[in-house]
Backbone as XML, in Angstrom:
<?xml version="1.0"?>
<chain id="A" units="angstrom">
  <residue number="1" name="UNK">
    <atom name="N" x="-14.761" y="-1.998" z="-17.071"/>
    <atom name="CA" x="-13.608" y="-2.444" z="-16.289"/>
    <atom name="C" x="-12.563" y="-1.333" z="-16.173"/>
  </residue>
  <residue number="2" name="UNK">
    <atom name="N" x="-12.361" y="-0.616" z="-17.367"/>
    <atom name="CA" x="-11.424" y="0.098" z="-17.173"/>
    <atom name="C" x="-11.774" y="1.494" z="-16.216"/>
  </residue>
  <residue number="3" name="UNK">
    <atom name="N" x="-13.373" y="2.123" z="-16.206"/>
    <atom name="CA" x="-13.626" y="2.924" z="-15.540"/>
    <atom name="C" x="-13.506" y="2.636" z="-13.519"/>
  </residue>
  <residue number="4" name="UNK">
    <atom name="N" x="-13.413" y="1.270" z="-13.706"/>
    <atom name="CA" x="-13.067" y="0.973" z="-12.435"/>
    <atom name="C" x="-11.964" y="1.023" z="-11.865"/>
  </residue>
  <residue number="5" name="UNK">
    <atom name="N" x="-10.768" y="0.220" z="-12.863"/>
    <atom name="CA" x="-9.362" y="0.242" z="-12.363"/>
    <atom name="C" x="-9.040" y="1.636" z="-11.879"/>
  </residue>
  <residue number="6" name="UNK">
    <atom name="N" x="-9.820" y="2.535" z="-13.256"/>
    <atom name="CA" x="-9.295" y="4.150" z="-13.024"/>
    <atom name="C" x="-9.743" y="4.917" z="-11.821"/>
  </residue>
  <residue number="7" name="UNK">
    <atom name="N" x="-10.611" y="4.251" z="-11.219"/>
    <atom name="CA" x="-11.257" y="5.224" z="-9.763"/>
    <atom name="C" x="-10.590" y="3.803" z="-8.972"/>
  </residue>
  <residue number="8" name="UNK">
    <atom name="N" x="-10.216" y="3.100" z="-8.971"/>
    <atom name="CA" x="-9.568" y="2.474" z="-8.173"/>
    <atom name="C" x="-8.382" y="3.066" z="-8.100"/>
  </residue>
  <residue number="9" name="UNK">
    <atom name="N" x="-7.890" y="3.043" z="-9.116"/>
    <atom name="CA" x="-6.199" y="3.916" z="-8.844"/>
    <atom name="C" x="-6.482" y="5.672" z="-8.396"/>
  </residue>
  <residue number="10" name="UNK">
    <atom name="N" x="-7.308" y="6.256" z="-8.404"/>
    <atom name="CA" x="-7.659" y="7.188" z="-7.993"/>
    <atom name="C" x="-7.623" y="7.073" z="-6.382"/>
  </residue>
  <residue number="11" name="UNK">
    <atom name="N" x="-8.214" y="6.083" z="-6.006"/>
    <atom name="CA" x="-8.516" y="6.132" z="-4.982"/>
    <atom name="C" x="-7.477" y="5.915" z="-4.172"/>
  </residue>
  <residue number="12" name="UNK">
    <atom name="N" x="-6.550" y="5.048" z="-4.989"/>
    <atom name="CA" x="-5.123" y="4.503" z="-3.900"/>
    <atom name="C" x="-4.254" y="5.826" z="-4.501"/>
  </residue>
  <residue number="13" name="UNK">
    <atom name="N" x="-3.825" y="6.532" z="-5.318"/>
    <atom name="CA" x="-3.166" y="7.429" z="-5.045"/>
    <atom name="C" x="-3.549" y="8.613" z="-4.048"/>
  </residue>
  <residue number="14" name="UNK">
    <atom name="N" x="-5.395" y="8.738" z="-3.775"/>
    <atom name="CA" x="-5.895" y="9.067" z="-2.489"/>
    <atom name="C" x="-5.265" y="9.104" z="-1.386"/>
  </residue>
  <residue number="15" name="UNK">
    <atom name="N" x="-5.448" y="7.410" z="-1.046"/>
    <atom name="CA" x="-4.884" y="6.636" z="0.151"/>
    <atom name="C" x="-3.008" y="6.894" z="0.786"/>
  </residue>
  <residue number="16" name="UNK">
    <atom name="N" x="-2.665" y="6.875" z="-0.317"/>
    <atom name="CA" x="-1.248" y="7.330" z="-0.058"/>
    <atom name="C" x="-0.598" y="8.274" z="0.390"/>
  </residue>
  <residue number="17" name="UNK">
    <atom name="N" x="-1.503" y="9.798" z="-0.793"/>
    <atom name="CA" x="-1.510" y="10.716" z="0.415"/>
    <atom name="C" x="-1.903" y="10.942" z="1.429"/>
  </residue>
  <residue number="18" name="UNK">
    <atom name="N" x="-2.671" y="10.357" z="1.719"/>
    <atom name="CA" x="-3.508" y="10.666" z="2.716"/>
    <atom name="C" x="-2.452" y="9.500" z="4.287"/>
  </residue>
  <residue number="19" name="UNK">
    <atom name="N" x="-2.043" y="8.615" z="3.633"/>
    <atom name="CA" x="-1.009" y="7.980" z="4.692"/>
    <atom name="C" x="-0.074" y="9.224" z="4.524"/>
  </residue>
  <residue number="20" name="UNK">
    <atom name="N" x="0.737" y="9.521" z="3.722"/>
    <atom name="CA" x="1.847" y="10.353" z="4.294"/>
    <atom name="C" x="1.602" y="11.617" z="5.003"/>
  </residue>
  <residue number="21" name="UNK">
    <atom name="N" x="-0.232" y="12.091" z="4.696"/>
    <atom name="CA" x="0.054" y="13.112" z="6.065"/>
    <atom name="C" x="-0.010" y="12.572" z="7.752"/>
  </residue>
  <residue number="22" name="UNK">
    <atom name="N" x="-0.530" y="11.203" z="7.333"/>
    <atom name="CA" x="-1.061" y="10.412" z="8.776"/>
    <atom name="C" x="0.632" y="9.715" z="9.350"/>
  </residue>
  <residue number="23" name="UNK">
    <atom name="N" x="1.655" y="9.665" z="8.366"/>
    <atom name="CA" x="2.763" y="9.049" z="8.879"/>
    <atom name="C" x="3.781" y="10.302" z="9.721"/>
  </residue>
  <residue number="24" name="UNK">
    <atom name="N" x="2.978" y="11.456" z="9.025"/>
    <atom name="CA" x="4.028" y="13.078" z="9.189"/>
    <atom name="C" x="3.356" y="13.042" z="10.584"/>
  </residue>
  <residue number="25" name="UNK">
    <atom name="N" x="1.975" y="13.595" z="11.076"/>
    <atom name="CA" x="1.509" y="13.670" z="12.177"/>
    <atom name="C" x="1.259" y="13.006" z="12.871"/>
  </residue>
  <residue number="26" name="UNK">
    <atom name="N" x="0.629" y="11.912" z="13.057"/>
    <atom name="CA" x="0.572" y="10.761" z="13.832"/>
    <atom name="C" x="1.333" y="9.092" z="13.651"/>
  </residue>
  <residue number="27" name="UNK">
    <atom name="N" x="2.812" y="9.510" z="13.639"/>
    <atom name="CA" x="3.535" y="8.253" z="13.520"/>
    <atom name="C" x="3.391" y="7.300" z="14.321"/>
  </residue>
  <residue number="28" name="UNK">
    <atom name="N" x="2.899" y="7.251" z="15.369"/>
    <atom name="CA" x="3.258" y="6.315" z="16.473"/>
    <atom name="C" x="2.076" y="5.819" z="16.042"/>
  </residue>
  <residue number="29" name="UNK">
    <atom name="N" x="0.550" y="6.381" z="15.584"/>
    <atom name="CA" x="-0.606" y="5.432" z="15.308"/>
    <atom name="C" x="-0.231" y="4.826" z="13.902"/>
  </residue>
  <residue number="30" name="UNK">
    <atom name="N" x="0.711" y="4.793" z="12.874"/>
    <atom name="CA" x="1.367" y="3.937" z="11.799"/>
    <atom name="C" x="1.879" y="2.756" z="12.188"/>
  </residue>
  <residue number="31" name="UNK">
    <atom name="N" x="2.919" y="2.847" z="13.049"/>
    <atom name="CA" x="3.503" y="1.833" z="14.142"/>
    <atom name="C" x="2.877" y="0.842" z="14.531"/>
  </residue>
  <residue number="32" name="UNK">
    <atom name="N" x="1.659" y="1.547" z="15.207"/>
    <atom name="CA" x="0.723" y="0.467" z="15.866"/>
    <atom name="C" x="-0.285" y="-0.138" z="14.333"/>
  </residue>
  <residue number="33" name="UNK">
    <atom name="N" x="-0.218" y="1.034" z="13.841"/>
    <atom name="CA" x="-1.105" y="-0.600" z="12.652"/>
    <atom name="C" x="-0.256" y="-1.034" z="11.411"/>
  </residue>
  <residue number="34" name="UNK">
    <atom name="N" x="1.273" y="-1.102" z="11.516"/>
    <atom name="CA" x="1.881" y="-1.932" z="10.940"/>
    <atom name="C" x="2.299" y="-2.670" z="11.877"/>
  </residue>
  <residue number="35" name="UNK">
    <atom name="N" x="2.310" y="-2.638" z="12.941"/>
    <atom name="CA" x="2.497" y="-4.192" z="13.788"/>
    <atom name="C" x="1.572" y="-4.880" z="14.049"/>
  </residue>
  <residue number="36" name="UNK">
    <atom name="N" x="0.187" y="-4.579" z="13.779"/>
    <atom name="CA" x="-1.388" y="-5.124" z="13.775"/>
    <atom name="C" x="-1.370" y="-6.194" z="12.288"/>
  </residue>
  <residue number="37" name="UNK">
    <atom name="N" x="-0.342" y="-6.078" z="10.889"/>
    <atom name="CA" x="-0.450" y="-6.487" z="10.021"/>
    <atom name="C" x="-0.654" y="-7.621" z="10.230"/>
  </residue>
  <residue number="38" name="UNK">
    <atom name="N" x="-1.512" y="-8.941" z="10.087"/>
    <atom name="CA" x="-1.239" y="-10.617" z="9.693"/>
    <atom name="C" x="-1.415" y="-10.629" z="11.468"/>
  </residue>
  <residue number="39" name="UNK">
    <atom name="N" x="-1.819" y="-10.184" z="12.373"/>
    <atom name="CA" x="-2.275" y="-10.905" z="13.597"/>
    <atom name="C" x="-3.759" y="-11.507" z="13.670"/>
  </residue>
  <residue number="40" name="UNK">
    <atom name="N" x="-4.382" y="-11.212" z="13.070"/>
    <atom name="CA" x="-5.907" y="-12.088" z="12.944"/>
    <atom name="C" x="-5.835" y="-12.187" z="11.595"/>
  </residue>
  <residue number="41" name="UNK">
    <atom name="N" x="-6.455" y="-13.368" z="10.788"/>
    <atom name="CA" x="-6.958" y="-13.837" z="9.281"/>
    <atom name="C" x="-8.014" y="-11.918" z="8.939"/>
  </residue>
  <residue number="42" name="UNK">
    <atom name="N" x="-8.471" y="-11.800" z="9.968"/>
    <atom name="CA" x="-9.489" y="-10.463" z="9.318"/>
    <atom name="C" x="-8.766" y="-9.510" z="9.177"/>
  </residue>
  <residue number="43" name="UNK">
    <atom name="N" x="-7.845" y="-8.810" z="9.728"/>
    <atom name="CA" x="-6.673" y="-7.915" z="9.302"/>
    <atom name="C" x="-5.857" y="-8.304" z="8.467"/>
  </residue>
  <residue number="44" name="UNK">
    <atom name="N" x="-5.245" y="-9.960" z="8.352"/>
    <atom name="CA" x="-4.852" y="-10.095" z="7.089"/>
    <atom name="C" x="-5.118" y="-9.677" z="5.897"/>
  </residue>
  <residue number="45" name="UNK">
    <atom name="N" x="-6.167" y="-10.306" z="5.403"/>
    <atom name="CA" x="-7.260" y="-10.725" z="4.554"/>
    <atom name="C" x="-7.870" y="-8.690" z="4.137"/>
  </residue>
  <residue number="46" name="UNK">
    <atom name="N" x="-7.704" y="-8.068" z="4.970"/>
    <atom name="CA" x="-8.397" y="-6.783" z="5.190"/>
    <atom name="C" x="-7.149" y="-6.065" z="4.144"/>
  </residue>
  <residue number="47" name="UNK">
    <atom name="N" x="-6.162" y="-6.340" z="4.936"/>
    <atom name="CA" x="-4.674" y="-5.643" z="3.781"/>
    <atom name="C" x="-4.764" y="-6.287" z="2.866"/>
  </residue>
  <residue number="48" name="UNK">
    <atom name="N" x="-4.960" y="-8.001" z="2.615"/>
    <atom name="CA" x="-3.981" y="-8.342" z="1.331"/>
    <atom name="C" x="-5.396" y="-8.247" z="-0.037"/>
  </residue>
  <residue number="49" name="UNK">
    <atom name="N" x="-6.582" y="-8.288" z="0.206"/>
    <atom name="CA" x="-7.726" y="-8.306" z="-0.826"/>
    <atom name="C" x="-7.816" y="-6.667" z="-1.528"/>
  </residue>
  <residue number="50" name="UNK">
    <atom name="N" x="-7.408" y="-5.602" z="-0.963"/>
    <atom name="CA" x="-7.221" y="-4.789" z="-1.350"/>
    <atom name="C" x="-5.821" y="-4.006" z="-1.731"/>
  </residue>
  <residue number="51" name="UNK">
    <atom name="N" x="-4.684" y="-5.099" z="-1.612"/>
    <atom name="CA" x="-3.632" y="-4.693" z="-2.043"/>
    <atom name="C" x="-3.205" y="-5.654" z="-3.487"/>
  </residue>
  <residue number="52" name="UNK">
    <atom name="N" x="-4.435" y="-6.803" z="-3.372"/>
    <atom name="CA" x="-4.521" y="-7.319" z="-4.628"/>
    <atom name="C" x="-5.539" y="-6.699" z="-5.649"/>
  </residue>
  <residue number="53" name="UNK">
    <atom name="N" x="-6.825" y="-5.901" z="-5.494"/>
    <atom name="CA" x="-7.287" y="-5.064" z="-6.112"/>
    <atom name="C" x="-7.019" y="-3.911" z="-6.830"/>
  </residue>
  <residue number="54" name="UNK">
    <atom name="N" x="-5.928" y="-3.497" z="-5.850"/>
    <atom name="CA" x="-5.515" y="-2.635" z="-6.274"/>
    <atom name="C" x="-4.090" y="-2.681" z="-7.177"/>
  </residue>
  <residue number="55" name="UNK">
    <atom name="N" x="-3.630" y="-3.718" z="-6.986"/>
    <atom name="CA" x="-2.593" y="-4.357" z="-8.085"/>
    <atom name="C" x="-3.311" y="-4.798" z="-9.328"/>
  </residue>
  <residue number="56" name="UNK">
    <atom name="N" x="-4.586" y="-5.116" z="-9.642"/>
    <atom name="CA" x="-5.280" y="-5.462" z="-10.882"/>
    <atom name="C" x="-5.280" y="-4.086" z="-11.351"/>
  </residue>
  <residue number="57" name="UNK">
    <atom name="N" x="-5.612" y="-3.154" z="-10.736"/>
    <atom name="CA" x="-6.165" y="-2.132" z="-11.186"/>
    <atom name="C" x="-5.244" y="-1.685" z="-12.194"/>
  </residue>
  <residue number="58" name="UNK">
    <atom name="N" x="-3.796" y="-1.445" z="-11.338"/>
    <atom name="CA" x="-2.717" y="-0.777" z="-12.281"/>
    <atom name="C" x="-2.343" y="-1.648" z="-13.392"/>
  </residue>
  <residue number="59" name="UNK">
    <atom name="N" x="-3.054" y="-2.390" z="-12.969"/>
    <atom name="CA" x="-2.495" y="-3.301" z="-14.358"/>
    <atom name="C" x="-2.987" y="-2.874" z="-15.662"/>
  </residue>
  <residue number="60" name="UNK">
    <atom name="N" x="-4.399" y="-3.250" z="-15.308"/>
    <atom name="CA" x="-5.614" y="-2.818" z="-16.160"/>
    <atom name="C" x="-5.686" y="-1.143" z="-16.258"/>
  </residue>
  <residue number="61" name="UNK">
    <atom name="N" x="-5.604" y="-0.060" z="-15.621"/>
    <atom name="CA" x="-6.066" y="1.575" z="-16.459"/>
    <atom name="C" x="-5.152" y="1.661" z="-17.118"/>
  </residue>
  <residue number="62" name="UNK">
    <atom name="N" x="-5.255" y="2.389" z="-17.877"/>
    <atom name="CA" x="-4.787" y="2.983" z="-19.169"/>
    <atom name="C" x="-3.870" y="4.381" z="-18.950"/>
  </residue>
  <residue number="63" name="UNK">
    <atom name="N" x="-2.844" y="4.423" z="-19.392"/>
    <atom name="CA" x="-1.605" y="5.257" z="-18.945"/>
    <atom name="C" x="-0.632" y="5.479" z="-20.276"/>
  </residue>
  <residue number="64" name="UNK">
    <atom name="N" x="-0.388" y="6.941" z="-19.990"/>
    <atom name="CA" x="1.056" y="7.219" z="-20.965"/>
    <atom name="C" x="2.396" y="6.166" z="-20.055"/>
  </residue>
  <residue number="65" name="UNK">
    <atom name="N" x="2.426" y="5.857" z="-18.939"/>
    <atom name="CA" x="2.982" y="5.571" z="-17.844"/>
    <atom name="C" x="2.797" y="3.906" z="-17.729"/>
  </residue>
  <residue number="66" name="UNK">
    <atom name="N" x="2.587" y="3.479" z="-18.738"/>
    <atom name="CA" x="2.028" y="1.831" z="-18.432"/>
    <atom name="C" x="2.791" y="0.722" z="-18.206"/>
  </residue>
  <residue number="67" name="UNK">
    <atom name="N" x="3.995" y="0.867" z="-18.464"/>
    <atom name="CA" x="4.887" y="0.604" z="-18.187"/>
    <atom name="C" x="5.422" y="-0.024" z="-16.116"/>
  </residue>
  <residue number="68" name="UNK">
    <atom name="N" x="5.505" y="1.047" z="-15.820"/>
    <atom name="CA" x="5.375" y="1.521" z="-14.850"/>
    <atom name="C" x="4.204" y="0.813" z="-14.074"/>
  </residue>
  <residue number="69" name="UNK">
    <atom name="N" x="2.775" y="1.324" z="-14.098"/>
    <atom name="CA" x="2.207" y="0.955" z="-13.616"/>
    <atom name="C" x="2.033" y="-0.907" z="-13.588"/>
  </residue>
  <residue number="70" name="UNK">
    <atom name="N" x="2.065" y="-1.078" z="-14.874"/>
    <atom name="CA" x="2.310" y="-2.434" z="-14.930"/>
    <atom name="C" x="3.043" y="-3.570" z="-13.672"/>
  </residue>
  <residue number="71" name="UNK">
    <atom name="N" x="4.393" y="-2.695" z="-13.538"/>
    <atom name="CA" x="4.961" y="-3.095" z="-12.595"/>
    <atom name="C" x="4.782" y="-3.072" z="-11.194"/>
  </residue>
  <residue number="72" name="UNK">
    <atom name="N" x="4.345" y="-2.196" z="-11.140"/>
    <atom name="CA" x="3.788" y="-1.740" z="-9.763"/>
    <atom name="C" x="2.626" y="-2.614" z="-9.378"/>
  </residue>
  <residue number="73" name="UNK">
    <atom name="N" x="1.965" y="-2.777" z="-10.353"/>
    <atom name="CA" x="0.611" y="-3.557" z="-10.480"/>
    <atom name="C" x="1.299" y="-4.887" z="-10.501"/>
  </residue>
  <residue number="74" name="UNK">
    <atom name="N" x="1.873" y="-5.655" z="-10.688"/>
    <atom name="CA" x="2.222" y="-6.894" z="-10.760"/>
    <atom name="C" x="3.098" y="-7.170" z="-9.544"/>
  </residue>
  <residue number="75" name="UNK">
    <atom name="N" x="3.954" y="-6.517" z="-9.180"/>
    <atom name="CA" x="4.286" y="-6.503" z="-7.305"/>
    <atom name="C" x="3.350" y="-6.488" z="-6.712"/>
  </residue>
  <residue number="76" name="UNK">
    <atom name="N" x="2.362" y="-5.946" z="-6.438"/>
    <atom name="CA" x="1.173" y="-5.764" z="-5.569"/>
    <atom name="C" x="0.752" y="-7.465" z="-5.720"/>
  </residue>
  <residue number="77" name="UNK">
    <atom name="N" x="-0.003" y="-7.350" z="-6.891"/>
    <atom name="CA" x="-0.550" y="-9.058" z="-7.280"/>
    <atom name="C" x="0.139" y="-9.670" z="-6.592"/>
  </residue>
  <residue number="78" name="UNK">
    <atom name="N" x="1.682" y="-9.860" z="-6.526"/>
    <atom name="CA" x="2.345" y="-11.219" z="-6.310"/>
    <atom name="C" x="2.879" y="-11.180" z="-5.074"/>
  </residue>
  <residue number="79" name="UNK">
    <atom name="N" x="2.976" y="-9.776" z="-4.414"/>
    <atom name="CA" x="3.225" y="-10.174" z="-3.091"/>
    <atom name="C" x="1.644" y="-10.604" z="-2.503"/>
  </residue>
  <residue number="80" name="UNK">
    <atom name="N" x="0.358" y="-10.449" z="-2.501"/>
    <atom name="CA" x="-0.661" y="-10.273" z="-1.931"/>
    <atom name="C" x="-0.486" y="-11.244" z="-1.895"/>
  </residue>
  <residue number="81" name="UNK">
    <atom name="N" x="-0.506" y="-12.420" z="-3.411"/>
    <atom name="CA" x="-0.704" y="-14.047" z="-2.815"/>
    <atom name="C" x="0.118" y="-14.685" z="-2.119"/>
  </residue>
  <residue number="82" name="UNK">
    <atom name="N" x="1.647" y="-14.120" z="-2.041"/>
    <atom name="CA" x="2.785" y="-14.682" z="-1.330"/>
    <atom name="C" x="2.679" y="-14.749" z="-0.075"/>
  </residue>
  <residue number="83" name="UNK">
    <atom name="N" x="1.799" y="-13.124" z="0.585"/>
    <atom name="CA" x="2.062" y="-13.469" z="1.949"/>
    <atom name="C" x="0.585" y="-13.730" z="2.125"/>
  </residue>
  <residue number="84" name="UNK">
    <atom name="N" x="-0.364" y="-13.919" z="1.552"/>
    <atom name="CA" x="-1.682" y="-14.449" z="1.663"/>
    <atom name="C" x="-1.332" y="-16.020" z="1.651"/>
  </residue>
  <residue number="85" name="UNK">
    <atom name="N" x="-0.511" y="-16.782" z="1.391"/>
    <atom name="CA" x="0.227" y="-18.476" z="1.518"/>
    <atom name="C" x="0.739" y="-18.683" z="2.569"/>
  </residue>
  <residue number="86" name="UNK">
    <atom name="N" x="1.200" y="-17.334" z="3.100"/>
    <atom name="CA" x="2.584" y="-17.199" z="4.362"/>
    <atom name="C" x="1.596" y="-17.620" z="5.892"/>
  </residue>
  <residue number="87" name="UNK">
    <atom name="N" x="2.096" y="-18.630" z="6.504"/>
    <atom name="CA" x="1.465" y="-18.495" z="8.144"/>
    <atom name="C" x="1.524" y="-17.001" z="8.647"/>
  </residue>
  <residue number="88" name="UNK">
    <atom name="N" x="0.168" y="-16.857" z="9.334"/>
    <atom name="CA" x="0.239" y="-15.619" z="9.716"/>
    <atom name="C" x="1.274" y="-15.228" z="10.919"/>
  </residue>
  <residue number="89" name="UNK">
    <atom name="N" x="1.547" y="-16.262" z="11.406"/>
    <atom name="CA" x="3.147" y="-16.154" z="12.477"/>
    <atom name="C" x="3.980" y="-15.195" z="11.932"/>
  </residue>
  <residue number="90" name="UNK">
    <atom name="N" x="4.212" y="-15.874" z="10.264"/>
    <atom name="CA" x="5.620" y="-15.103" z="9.947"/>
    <atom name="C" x="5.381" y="-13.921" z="9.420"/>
  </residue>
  <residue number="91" name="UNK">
    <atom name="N" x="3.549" y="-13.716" z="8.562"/>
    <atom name="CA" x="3.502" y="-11.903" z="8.001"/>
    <atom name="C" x="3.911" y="-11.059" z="9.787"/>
  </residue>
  <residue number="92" name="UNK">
    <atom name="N" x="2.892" y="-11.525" z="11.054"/>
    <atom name="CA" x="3.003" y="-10.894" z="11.870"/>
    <atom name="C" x="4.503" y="-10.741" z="12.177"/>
  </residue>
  <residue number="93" name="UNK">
    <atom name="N" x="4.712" y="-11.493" z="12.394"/>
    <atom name="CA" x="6.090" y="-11.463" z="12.762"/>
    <atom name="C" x="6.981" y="-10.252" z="12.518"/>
  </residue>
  <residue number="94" name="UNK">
    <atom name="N" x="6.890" y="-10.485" z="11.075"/>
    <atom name="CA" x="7.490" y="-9.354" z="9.834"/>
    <atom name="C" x="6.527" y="-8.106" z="10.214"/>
  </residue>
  <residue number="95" name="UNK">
    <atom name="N" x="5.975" y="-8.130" z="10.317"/>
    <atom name="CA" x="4.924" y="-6.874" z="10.712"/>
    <atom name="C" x="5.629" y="-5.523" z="11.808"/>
  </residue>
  <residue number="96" name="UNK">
    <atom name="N" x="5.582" y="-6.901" z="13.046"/>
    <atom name="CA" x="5.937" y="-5.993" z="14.473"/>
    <atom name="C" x="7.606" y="-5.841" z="14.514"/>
  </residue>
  <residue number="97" name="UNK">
    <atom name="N" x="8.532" y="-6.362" z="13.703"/>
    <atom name="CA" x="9.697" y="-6.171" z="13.557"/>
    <atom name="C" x="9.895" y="-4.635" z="12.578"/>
  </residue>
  <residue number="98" name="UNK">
    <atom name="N" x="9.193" y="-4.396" z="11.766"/>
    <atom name="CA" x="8.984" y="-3.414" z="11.028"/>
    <atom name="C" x="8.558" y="-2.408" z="11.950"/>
  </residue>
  <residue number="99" name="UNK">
    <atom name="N" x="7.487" y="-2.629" z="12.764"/>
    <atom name="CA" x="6.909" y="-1.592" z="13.094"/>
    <atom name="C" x="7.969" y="-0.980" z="14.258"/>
  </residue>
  <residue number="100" name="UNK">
    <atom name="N" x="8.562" y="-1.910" z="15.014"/>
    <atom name="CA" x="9.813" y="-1.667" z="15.637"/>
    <atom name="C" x="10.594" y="-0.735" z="15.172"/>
  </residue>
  <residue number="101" name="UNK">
    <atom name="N" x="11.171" y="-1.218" z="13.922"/>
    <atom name="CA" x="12.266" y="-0.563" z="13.265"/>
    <atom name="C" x="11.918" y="0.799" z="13.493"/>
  </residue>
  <residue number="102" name="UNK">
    <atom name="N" x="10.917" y="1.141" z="12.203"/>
    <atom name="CA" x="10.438" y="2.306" z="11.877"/>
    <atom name="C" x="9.639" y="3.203" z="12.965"/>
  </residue>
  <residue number="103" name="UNK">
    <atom name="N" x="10.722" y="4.410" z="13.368"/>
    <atom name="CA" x="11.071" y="5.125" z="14.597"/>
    <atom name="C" x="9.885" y="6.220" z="14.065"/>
  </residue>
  <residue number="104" name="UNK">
    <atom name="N" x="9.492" y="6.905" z="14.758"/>
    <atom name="CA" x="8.744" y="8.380" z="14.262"/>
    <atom name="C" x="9.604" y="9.376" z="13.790"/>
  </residue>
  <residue number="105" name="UNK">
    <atom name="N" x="10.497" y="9.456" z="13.992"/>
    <atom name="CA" x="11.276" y="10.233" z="12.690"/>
    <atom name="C" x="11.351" y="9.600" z="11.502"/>
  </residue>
  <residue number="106" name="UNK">
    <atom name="N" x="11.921" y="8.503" z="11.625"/>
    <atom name="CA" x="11.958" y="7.561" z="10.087"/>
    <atom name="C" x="10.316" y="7.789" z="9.333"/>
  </residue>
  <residue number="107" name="UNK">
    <atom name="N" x="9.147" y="7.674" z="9.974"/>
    <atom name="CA" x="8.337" y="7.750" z="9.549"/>
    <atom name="C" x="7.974" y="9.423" z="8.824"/>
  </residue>
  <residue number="108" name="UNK">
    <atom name="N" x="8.294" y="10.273" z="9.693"/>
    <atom name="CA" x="8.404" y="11.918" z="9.239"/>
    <atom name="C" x="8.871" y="12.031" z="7.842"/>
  </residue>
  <residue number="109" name="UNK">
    <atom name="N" x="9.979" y="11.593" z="8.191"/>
    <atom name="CA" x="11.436" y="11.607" z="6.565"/>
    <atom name="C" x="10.465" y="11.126" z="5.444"/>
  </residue>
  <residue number="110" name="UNK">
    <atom name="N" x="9.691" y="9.873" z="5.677"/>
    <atom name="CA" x="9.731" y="9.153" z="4.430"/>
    <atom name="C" x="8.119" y="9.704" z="3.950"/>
  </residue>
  <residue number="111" name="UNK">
    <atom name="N" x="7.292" y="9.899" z="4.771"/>
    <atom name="CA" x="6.152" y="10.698" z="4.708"/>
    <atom name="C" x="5.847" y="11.863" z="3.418"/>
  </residue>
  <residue number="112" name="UNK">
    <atom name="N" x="6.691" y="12.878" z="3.170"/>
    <atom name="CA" x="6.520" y="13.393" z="1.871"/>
    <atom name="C" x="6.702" y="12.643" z="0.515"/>
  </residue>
  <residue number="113" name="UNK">
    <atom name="N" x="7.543" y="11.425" z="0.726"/>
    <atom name="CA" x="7.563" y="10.815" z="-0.311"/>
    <atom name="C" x="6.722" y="9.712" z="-0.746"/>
  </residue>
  <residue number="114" name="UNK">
    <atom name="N" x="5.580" y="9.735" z="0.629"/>
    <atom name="CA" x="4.249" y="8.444" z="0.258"/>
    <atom name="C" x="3.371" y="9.945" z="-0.715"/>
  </residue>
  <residue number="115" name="UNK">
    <atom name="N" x="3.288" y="10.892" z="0.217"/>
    <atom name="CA" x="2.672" y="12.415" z="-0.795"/>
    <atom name="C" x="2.650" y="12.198" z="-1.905"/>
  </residue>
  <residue number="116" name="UNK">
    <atom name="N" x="4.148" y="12.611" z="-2.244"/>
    <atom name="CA" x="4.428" y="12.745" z="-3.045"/>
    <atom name="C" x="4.157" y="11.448" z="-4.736"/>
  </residue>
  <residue number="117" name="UNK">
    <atom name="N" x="4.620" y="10.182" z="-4.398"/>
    <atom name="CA" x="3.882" y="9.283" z="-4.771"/>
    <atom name="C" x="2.777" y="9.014" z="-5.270"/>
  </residue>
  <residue number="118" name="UNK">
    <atom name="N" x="1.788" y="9.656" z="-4.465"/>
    <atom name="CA" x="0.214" y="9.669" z="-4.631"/>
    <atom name="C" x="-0.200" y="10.713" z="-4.703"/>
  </residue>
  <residue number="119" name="UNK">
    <atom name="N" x="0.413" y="11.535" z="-5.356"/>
    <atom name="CA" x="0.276" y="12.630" z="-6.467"/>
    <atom name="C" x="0.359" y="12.116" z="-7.411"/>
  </residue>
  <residue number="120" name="UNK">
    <atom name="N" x="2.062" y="11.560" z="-7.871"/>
    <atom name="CA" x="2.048" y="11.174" z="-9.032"/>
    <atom name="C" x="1.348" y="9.960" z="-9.490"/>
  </residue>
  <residue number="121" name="UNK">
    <atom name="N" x="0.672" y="9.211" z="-8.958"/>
    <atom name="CA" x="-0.215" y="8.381" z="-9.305"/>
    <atom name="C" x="-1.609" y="8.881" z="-9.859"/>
  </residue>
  <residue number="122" name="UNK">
    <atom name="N" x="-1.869" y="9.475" z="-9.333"/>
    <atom name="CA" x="-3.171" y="10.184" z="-9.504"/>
    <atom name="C" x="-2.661" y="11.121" z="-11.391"/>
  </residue>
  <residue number="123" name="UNK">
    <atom name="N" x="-1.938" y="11.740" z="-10.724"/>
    <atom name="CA" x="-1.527" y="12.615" z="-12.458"/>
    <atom name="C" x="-1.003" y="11.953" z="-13.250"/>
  </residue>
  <residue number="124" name="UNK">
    <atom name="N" x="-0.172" y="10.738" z="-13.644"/>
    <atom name="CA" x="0.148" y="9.704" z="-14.019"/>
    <atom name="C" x="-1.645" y="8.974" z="-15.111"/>
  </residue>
  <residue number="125" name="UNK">
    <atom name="N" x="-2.680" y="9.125" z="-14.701"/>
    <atom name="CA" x="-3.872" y="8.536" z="-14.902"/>
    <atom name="C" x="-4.375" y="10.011" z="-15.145"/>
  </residue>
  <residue number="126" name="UNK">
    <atom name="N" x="-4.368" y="11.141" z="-15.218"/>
    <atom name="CA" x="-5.442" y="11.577" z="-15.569"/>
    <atom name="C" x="-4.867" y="12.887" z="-16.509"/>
  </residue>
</chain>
C-alpha cells in the first residue's frame, strides 16, 4: 500500500508540474477544461475518483512532511465527496464561473507556483 500511495504522489506532483507548464503556455486550453468540470457524470466522476485517490495517497506515504501531507490529503478526500453529492448544475456552474474569472494572465502568474508545488511534493517524499 504504501509503495502505491508513494508512486501515486509521485505521479501527482508529476501532474502539477506538468499543469503549470500547460497553464504558462496554453492558458486558454486550462479555461476550456476548467469550465468542462461537472458538465457530464463522466468528466465529473473523471476529476473527482482521482482527486480522491490521490487524497488517500497523501494520507497514507510516509513523509518527514506528514503533517502536511495529511492535510492536503484530507482536503482532497473531503472535497471529492462534497462535490461528488453536489448536482452537477452547481459543480458546473462553479466550474465555468471560474473558468471565466481566470484570465490568461492570471493563469501565467500562478503557473510557477503549480511548478513549483510539484516539485516540492515530489522532494517532500523522496
Amino acid at each position: 500500500m504504501e509503495v502505491v500511495a508513494f508512486l501515486i504522489t509521485i505521479l501527482f506532483g508529476i501532474f502539477l508540474t506538468y499543469v503549470g507548464f500547460l497553464m504558462f503556455f496554453k492558458p486558454e486550453k486550462v479555461r476550456e477544461l476548467i469550465g468542462k468540470a461537472g458538465s457530464t457524470y463522466k468528466i465529473n466522476f473523471l476529476e473527482l475518483i482521482p482527486r480522491l485517490i490521490i487524497g488517500i495517497a497523501l494520507i497514507v506515504v510516509k513523509t518527514e512532511f506528514e503533517l502536511i501531507y495529511n492535510y492536503c490529503g484530507f482536503f482532497l478526500v473531503f472535497s471529492a465527496i462534497i462535490i461528488m453529492l453536489l448536482p452537477l448544475k452547481i459543480h458546473n456552474g462553479f466550474s465555468k464561473k471560474a473558468a471565466d474569472f481566470l484570465k490568461p494572465i492570471y493563469l501565467k502568474f500562478i503557473a510557477p507556483i503549480s511548478v513549483f508545488i510539484g516539485i516540492l511534493v515530489i522532494y517532500g517524499i523522496i
